[in-house]
C-alpha beads as a LAMMPS data file, in Angstrom:
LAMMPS data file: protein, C-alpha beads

128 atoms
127 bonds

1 atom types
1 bond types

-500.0 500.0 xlo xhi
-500.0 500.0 ylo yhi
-500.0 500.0 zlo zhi

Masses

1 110.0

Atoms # bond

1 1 1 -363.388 424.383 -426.241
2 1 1 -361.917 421.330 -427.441
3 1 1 -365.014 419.445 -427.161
4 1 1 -366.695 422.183 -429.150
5 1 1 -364.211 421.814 -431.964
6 1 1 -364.484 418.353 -432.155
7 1 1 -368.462 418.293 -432.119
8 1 1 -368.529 421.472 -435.304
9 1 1 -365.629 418.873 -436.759
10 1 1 -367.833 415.586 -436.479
11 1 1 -370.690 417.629 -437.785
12 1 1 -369.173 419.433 -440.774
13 1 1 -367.142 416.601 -442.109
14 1 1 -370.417 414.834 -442.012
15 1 1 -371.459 417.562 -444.467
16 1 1 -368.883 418.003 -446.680
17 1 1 -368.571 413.916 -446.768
18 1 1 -372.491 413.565 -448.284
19 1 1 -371.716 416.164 -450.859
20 1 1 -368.144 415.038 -451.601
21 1 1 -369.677 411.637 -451.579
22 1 1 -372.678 412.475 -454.198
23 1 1 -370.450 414.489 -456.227
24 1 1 -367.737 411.456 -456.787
25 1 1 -369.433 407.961 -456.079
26 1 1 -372.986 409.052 -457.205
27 1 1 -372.788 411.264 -459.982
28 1 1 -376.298 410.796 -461.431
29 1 1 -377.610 411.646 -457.975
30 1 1 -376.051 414.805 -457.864
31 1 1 -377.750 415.823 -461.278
32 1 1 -380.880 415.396 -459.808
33 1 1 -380.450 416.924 -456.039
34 1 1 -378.550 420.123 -457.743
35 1 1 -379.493 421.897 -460.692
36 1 1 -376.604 423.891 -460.943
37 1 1 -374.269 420.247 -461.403
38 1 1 -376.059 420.116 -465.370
39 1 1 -373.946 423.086 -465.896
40 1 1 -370.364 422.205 -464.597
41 1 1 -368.261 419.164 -466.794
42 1 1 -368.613 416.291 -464.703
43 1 1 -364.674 416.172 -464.542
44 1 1 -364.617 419.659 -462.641
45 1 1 -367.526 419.054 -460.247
46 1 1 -365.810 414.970 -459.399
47 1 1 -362.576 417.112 -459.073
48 1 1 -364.937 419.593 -456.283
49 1 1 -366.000 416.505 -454.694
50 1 1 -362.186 414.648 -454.530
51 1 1 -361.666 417.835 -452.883
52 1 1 -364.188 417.636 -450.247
53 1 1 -363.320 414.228 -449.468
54 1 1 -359.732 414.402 -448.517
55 1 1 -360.840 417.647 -446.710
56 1 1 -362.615 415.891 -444.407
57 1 1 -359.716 413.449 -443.577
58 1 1 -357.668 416.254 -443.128
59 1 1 -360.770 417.683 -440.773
60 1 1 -360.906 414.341 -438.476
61 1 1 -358.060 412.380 -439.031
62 1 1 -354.692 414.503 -438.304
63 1 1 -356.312 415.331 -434.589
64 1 1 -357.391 411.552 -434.271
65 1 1 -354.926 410.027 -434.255
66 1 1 -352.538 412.729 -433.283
67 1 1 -350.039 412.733 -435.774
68 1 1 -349.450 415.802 -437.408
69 1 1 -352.418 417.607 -435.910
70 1 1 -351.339 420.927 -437.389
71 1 1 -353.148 419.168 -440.910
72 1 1 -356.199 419.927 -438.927
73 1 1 -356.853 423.413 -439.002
74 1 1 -354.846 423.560 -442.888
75 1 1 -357.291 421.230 -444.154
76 1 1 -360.422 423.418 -442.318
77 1 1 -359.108 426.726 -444.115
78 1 1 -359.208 424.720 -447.351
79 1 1 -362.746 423.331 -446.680
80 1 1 -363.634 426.899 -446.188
81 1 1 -362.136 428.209 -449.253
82 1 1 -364.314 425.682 -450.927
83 1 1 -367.714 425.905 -449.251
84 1 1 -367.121 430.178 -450.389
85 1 1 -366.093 429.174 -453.768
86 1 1 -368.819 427.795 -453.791
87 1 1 -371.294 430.660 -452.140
88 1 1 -369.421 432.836 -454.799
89 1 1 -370.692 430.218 -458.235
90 1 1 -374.162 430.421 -456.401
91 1 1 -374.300 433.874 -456.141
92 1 1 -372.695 434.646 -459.756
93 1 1 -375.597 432.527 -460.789
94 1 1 -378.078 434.441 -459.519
95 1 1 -378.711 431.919 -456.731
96 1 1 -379.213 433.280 -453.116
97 1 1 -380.278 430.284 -451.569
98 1 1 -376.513 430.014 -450.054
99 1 1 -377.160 429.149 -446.172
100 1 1 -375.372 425.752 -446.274
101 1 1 -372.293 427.513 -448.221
102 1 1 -372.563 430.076 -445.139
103 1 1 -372.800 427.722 -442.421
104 1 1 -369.994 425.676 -444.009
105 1 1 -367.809 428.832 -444.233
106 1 1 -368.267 429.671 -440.752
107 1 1 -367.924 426.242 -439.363
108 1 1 -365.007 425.807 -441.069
109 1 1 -363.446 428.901 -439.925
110 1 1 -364.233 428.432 -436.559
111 1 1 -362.567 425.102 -436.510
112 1 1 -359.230 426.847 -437.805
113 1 1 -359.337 429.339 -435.866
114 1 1 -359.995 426.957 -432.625
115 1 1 -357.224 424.618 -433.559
116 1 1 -354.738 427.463 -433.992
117 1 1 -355.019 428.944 -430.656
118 1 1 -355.581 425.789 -429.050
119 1 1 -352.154 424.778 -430.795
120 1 1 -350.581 428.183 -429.949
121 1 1 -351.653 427.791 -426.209
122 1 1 -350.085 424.447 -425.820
123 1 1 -347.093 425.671 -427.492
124 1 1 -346.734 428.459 -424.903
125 1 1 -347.125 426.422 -422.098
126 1 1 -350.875 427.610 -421.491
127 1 1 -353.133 425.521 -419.950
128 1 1 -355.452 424.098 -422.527

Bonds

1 1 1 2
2 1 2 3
3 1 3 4
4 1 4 5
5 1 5 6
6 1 6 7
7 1 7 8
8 1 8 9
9 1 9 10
10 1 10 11
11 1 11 12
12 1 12 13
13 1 13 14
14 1 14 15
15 1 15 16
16 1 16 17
17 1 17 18
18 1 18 19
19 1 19 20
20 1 20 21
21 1 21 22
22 1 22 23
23 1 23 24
24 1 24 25
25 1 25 26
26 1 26 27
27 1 27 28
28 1 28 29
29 1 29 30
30 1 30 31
31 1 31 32
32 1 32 33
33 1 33 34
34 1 34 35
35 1 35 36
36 1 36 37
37 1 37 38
38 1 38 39
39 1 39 40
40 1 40 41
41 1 41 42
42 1 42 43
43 1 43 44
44 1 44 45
45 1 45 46
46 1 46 47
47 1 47 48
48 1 48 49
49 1 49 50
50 1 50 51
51 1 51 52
52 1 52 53
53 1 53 54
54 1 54 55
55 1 55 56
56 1 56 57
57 1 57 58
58 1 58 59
59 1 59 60
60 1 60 61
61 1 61 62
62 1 62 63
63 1 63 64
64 1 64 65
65 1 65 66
66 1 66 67
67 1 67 68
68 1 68 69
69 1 69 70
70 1 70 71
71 1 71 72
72 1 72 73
73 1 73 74
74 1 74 75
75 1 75 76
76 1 76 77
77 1 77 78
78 1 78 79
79 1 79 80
80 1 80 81
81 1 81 82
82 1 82 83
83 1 83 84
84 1 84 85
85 1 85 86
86 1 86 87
87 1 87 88
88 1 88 89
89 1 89 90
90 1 90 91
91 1 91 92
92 1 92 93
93 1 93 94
94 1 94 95
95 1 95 96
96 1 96 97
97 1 97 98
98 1 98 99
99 1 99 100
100 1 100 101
101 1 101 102
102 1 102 103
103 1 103 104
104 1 104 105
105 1 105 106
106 1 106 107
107 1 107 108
108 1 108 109
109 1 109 110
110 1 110 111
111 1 111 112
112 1 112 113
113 1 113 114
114 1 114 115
115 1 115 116
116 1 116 117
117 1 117 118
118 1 118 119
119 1 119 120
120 1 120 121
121 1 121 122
122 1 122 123
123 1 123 124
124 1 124 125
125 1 125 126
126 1 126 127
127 1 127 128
């Protein structure tokens, strides 16, 4: 299982690292890869992207380098509550191409949910 969580952790903070990245650091990018970014201030969507990045240290780095791993699973419940933020603007907006918001939701939660009862069996004693 813990393999498992680190290999959806790897791959999601991947994700949410290229769009935290374009959001931030490549701004003009963005406008052109999503149509929807002409429509946001630039301060909210950089704010989005801030977001994302820091989410994904939360994702790898707590369990890393085992200190404070409980950050972990916090930081994937937060990455989820953005990726269906985000489904929710798409949607609102009349846009139903929403798989990555989906598949980011659901990572996401799995990861949380994972890390929690890996964390709860440990606590108990349980082998992992």
């Amino acid at each position: 299982m813990n393999i498992v969580l680190w290999i959806v952790q790897i791959g999601l903070g991947v994700g949410f690292m290229y769009s935290g990245w374009l959001k931030v650091f490549q701004y003009e990018s963005a406008l052109s890869t999503w149509t929807w970014v002409n429509d946001i201030p630039q301060g909210l969507v950089m704010l989005v992207g801030i977001a994302e990045l820091l989410g994904v240290l939360g994702l790898i780095l707590p369990m890393a380098l085992k200190i404070k791993p409980l950050l972990t699973p916090i930081a994937a419940v937060g990455l989820a509550a953005i990726a269906c933020s985000g489904m929710i603007f798409h949607l609102l907006r009349g846009e139903y191409d929403i798989w990555i918001n989906i598949v980011f939701t659901l990572s996401a939660l799995l990861i949380a949910a994972g890390r929690f009862r890996l964390m709860r069996r440990q606590k108990s004693g349980k082998a992992v």
